[in-house]
C-alpha distance (Angstrom), angle and dihedral (degrees) to the residues before:
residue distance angle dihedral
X1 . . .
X2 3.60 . .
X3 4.28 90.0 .
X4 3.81 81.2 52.9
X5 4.20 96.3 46.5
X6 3.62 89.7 50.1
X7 3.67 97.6 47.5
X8 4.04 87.8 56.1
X9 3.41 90.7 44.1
X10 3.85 87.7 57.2
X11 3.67 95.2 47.8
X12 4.06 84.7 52.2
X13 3.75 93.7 54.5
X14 3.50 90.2 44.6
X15 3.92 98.2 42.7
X16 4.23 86.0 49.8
X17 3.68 85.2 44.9
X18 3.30 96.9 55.0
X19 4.41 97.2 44.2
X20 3.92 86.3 48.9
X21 4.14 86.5 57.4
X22 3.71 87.6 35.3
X23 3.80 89.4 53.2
X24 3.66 94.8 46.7
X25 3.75 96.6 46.8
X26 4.09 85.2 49.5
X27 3.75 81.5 52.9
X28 3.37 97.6 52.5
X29 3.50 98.1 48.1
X30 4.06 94.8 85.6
X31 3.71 94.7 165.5
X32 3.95 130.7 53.7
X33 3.64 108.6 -149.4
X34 4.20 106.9 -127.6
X35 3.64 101.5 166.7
X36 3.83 93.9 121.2
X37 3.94 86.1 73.3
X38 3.96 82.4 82.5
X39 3.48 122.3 98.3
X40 3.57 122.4 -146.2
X41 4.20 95.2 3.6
X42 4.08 97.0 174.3
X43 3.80 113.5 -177.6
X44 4.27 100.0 -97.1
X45 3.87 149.1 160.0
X46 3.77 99.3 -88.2
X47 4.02 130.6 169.8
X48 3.47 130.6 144.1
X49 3.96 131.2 36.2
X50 4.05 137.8 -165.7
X51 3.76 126.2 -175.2
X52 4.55 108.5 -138.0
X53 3.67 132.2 146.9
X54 3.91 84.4 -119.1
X55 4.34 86.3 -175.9
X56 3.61 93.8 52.6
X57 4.18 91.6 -128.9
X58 3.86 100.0 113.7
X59 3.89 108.2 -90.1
X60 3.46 126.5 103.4
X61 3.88 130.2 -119.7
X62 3.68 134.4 -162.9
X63 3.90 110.1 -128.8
X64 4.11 109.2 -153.4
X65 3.72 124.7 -165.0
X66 3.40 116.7 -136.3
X67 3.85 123.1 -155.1
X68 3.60 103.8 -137.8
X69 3.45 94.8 -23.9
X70 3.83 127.8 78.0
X71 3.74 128.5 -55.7
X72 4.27 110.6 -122.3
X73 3.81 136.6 -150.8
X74 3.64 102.4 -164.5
X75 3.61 118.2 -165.2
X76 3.43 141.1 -173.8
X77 3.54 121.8 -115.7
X78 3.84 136.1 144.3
X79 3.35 99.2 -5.0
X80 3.96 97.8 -53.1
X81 3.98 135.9 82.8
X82 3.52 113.5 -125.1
X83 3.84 138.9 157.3
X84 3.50 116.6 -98.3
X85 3.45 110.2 -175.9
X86 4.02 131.3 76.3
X87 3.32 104.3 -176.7
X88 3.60 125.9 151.8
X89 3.96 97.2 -153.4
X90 3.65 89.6 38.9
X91 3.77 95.2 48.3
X92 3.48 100.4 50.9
X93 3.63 99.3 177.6
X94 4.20 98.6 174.7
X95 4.02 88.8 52.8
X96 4.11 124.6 86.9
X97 4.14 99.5 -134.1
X98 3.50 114.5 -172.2
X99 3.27 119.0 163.9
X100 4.13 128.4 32.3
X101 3.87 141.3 -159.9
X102 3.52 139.7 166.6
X103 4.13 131.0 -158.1
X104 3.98 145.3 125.1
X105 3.65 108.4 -81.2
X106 3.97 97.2 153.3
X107 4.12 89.0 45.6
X108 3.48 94.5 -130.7
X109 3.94 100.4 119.8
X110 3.83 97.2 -93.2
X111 3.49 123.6 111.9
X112 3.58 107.5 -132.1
X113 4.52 125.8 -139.9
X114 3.25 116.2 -119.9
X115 4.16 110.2 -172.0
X116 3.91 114.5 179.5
X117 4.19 114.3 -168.6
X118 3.11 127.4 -164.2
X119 3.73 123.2 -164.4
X120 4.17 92.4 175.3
X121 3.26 146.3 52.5
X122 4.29 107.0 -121.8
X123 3.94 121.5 -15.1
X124 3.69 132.5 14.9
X125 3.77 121.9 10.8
X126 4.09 136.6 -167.0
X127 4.00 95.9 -119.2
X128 3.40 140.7 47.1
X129 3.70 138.7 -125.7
X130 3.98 115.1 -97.6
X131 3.69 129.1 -142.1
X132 3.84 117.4 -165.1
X133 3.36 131.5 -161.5
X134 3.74 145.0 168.7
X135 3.23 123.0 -87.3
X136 3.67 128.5 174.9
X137 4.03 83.3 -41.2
X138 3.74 97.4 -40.5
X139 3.61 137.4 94.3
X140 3.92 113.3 -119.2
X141 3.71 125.6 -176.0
X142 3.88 100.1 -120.7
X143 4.64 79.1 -165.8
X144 3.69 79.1 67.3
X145 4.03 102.4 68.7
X146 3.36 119.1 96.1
X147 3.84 94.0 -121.9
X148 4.19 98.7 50.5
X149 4.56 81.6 46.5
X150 3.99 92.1 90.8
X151 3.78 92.5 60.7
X152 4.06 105.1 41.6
X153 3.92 116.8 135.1
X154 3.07 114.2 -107.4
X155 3.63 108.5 166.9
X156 4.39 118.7 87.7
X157 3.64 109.2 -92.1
X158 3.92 143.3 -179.8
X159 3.81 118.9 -164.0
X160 3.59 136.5 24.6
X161 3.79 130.2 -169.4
X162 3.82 138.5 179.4
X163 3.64 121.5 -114.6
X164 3.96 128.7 -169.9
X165 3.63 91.4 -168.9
X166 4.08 92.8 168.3
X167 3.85 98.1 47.7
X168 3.70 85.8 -123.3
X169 4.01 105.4 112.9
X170 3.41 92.6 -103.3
X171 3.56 116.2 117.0
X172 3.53 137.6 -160.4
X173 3.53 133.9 -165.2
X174 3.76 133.1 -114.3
X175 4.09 121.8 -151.4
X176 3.51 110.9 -165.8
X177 3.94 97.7 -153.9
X178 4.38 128.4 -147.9
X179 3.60 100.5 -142.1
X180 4.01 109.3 -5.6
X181 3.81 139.5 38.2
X182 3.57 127.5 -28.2
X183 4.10 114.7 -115.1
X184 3.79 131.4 -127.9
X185 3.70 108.7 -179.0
X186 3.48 114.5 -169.3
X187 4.42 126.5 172.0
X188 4.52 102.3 -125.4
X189 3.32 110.8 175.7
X190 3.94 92.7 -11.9
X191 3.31 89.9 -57.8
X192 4.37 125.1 113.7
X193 3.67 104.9 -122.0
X194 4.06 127.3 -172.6
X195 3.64 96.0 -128.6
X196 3.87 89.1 175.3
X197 3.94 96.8 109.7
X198 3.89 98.6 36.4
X199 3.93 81.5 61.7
X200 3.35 111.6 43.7
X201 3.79 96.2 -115.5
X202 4.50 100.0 106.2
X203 3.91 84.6 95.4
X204 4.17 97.7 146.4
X205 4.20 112.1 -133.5
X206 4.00 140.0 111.9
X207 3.60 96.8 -54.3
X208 4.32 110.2 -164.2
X209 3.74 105.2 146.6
X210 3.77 153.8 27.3
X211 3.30 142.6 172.2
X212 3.83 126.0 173.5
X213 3.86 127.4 -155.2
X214 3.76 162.2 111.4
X215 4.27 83.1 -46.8
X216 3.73 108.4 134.7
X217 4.51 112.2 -24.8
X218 3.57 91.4 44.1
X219 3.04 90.3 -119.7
X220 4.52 130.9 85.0
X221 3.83 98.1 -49.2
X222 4.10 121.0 173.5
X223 3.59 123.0 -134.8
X224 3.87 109.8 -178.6
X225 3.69 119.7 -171.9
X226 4.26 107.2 -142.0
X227 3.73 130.0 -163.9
X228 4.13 120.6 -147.5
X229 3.97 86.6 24.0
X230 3.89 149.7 24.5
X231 3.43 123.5 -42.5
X232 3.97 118.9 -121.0
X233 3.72 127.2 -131.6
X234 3.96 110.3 -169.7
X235 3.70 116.9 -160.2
X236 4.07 118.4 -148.6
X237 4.16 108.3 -122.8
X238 3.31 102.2 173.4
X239 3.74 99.6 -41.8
X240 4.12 98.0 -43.2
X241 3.83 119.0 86.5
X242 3.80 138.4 -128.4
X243 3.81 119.2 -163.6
X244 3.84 106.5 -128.8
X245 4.05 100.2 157.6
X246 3.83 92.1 120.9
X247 3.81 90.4 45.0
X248 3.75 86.4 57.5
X249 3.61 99.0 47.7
X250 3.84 90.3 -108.9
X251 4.16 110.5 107.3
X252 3.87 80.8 104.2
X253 4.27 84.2 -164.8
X254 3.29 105.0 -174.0
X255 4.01 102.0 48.2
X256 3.38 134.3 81.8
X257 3.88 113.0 -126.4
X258 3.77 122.1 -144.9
X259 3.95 119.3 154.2
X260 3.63 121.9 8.5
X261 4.07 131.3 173.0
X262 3.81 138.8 -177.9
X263 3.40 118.8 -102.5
X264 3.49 140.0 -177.3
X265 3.71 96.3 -147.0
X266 4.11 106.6 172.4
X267 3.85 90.4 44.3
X268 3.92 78.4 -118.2
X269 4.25 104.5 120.9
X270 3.57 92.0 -105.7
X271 4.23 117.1 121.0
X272 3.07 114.7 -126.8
X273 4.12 138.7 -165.1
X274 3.99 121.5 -111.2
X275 3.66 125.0 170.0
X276 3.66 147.8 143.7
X277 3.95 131.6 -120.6
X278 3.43 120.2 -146.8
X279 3.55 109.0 -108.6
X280 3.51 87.5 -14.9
X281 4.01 150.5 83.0
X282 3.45 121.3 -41.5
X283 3.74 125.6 -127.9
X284 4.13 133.2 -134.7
X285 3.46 96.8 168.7
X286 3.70 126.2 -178.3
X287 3.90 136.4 -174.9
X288 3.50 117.4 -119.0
X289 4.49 121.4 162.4
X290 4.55 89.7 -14.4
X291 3.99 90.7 -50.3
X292 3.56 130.4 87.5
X293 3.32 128.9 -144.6
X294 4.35 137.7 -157.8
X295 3.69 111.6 -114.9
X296 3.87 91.8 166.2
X297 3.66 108.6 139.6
X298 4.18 121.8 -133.5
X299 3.97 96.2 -96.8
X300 3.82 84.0 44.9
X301 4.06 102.2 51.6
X302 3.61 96.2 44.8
X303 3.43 114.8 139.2
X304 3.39 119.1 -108.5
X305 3.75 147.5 157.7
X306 3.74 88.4 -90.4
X307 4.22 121.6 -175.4
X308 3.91 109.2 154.9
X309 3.63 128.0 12.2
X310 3.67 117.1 -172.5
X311 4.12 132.3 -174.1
X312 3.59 111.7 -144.5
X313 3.94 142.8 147.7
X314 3.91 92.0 -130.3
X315 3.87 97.6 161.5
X316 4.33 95.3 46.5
X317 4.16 90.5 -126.6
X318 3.52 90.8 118.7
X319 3.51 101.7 -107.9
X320 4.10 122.3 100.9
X321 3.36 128.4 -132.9
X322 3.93 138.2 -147.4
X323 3.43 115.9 -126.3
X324 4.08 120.0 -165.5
X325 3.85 114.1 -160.5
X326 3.88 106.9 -163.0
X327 3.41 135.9 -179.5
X328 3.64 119.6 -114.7
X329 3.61 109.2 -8.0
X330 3.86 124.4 50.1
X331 3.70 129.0 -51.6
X332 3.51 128.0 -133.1
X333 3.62 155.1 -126.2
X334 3.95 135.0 -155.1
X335 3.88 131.8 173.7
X336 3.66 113.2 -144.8
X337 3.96 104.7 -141.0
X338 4.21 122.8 -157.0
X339 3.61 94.4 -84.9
X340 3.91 95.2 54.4
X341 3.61 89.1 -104.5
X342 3.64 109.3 152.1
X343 4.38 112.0 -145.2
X344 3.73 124.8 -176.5
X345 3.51 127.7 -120.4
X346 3.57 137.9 -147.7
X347 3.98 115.7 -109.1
X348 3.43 128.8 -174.7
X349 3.71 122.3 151.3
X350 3.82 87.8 34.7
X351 3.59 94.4 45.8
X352 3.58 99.4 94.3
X353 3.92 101.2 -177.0
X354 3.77 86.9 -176.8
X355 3.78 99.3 35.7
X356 3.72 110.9 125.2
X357 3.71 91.5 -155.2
X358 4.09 118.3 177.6
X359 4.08 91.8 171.5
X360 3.31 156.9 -6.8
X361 3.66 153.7 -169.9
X362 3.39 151.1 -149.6
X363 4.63 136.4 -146.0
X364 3.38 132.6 122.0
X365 3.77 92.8 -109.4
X366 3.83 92.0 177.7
X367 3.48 100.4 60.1
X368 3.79 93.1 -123.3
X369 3.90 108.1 119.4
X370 3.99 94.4 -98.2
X371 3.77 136.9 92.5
X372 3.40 122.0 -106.2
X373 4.01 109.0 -150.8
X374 4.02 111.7 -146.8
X375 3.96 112.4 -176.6
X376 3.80 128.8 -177.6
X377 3.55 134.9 -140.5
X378 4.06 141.5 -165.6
X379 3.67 126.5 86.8
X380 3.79 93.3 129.7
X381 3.74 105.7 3.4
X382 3.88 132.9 29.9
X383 3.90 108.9 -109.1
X384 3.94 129.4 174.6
X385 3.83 113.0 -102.7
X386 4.06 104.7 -102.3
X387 3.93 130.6 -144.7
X388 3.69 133.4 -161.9
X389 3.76 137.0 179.4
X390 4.28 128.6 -162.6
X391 3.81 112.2 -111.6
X392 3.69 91.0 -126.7
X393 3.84 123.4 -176.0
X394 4.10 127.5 -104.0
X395 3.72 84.5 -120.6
X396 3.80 102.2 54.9
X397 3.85 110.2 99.4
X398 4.18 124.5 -159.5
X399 3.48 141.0 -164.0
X400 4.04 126.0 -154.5
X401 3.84 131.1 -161.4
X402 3.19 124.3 -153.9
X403 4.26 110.8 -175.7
X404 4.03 119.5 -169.0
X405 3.80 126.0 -175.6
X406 3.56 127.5 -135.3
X407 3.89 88.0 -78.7
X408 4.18 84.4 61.7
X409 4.24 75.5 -112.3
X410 3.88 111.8 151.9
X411 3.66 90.7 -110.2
X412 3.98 104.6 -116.3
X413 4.03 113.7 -151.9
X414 3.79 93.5 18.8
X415 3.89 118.2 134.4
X416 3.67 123.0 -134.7
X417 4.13 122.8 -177.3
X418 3.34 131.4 -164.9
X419 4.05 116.2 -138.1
X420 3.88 109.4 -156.7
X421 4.01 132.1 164.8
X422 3.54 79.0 -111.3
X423 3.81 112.0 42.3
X424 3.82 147.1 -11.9
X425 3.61 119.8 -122.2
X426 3.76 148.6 -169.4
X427 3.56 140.3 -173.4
X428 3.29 129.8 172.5
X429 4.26 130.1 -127.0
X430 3.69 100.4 -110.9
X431 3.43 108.7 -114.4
X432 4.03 97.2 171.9
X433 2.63 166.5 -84.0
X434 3.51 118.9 42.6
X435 4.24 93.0 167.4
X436 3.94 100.8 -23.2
X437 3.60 103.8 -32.8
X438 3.85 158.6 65.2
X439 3.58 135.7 -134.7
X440 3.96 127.5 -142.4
X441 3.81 116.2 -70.9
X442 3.36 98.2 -109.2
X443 3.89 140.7 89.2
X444 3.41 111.3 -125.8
X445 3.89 122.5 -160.9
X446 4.01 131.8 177.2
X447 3.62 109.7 -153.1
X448 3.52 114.1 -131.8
X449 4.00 132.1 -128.4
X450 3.89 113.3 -60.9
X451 3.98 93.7 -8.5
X452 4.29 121.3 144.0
X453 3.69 114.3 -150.2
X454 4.12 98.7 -128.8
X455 4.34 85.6 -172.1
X456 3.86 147.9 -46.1
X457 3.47 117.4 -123.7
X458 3.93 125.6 -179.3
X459 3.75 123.8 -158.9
X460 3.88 112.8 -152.0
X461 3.65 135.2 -143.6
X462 3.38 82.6 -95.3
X463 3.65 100.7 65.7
X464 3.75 93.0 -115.2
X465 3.95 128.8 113.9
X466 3.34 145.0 -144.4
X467 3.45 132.7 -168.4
X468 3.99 142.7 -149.5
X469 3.59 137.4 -166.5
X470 3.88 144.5 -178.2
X471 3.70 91.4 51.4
X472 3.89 125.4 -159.8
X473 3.89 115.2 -147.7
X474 3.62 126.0 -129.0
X475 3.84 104.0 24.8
X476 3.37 129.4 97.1
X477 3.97 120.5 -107.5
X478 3.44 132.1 -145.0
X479 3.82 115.9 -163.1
X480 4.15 112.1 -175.5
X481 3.69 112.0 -158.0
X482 3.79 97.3 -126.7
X483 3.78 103.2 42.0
X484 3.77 113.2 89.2
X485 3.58 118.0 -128.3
């Protein structure tokens, strides 16, 4: 009787044993791996990725680059990702894109393609950039008209990113050139013109990344992360730029940039600066009295070989997380905690130890309330594309904003914060492109346990705000610039 006790007992310990490992394993599987939703996924040359409603009807699409191999619009529909587009010009299989972004720069509502290829490594290249539009329900390459022909790029690139540097809804386009000037394409008088050198932004360097937003004028800014030099922080006065990133403690020399976000990192409504360094220290930095200042911790600024880095509330408790995409060897994943304490987190289906990823993305392409995560892969070796999905809790409620400009443009490079009883927030409207690509145009925020939204308020490219109150969760809001709440 006693033999027989003691066995059961065993088989207890063991069986609780066994749920507490069970538990901790379930725990420390953060990600759900969703990638067979994709039709068609072939091994390919991938790199960059934006997030547009390229058919103007509401949904959101992720646009891939392809490197020698077509260009995709994959959509969500029934369940399934699939491309949806078969489109010569926007296909583009003989062309090397690279990097991707989307926004209005004809003001008419429509956000606008922006493909850059690259076919070398620094200097001049074979093939130009394109820029697609729609045009009585087809895409046209506006590069292709014999008056926009004196201006094409022709110099090897890697990110692009959309700046409305008056405030105005009409945006221009930054080209972060390998090897030669940096672009600013702009449409005067219908016409594509390289506003680079009227600007002061045709400095020549290792351009990787940019991102452009409410950083230090309060109005667009540009940070651009550089490799082989300095990196550049442009300051908005009145719709010209001065470069100030030494000033402001952030010329980071002797790096090598590669993805980079904005982050709100104290939970305080201040942007600040994330990015990766090839094979070198990470940066958190913040702005504190004009300088800024790295507060990444040593799990945090490990080197690594760093492509994307995206800042994202994946999970919907309130809290964002980091997420590095590297290139062969594993990603990984940090929550940023109230005290701008970055903490690691386990990863295993998104892990991808063997992933050859060059970009990724993030939107909630379902409509559901949680971010989808699509990553990229190529460089040396073709890989399938790769998607992956939080396992988020019943309980955990959300909140989306949506802002449009007086064009009804998502308004790219607009800041929108979150006041709570708990917290004050900001996020910025992606306006690319962080290390080749561009997330959806929309700040998303989980709502954590117990917490009252006390308003939203977003402030446009413009400088100017607007704010809204008595806030219902879980829904996603669209806030129009000229419609008074």
């Amino acid at each position: 009787m006693w033999f027989s006790s003691k066995i059961n007992t065993s088989k207890f310990v063991i069986y609780t044993l066994a749920l507490v490992i069970m538990n901790n394993f379930a725990k420390a599987d953060f990600f759900e791996n969703i990638t067979d939703i994709i039709q068609e996924n072939q091994a390919r040359l991938s790199y960059g990725v934006a997030v547009s409603d390229i058919t103007n009807d509401g949904n959101y699409e992720f646009i891939v680059t392809g490197f020698g191999t077509d260009n995709l619009a994959l959509s969500y529909q029934n369940g399934v990702i699939k491309n949806i587009i078969n489109n010569e010009t926007f296909s583009d299989t003989d062309r090397r894109a690279i990097g991707v972004v989307t926004c209005d720069i004809d003001q008419d509502g429509y956000e606008e393609i922006y493909f850059l290829n690259t076919d070398s490594y620094s200097g001049n290249k074979l093939y130009s950039d394109r820029l697609l539009d729609l045009v009585n329900n087809k895409l046209k390459d506006l590069f292709l008209l014999d008056k926009n022909i004196k201006d094409l790029n022709y110099t090897a690139g890697r990110s692009v990113a959309c700046v409305d540097r008056n405030g105005d809804g009409k945006y221009g386009i930054y080209v972060s050139n390998y090897g030669g000037p940096a672009r600013f394409y702009e449409l005067e008088n219908d016409i594509l013109v390289d506003q680079a050198p009227s600007l002061n932004l045709d400095r020549i360097t290792g351009g990787r990344a940019v991102v452009v937003g409410n950083i230090i004028s309060g109005k667009s800014d540009i940070f651009a992360a550089n490799e082989r030099g300095a990196n550049f922080l442009y300051t908005n006065k009145n719709g010209s730029f001065k470069e100030v990133a030494k000033q402001f403690g952030i010329a980071d020399e002797l790096q090598n940039g590669r993805g980079t976000t904005l982050s709100d990192i104290f939970y305080d409504g201040k942007l600040d600066i994330i990015y990766g360094n090839w094979k070198g220290y990470h940066r958190a930095y913040i702005k504190k009295n004009n300088k800024f200042f790295d507060i990444a911790n040593k799990d945090f600024r490990t080197p690594t070989k760093v492509r994307t880095v995206i800042s994202a509330d994946f999970d919907n408790d309130g809290y964002d997380e980091v997420f590095f995409n590297n290139i062969g060897e594993p990603n990984k994943l940090f929550r940023i905690n109230d005290n701008g304490e970055f903490i690691e987190l386990k990863l295993r289906d998104a892990l991808e130890p063997y992933g050859l990823g060059t970009g990724a993305a993030v939107a909630d392409i379902d409509n559901d309330g949680i971010l989808e995560l699509l990553i990229t892969h190529g460089e040396t070796a073709e890989q399938p594309l790769s998607m992956f999905k939080a396992n988020v809790p019943m309980n955990h409620k959300w909140i989306r904003i949506l802002p449009k400009n007086n064009f009804n443009a998502p308004s790219r490079g607009s800041t929108v914060t979150l006041y709570t009883d708990q917290r004050t927030h900001a996020k910025t409207i992606d306006a690319g492109s962080g290390y080749l690509c561009q997330m959806e145009p929309v700040a998303h925020y989980g709502i954590r346990s117990g917490e009252n939204i006390e308003k939203i308020v977003v402030t446009w490219t413009d400088g100017t705000t607007k704010e809204i109150y008595n806030v219902k969760l879980n829904q996603m809001i669209e806030i129009k610039q000229d419609y008074a709440f």
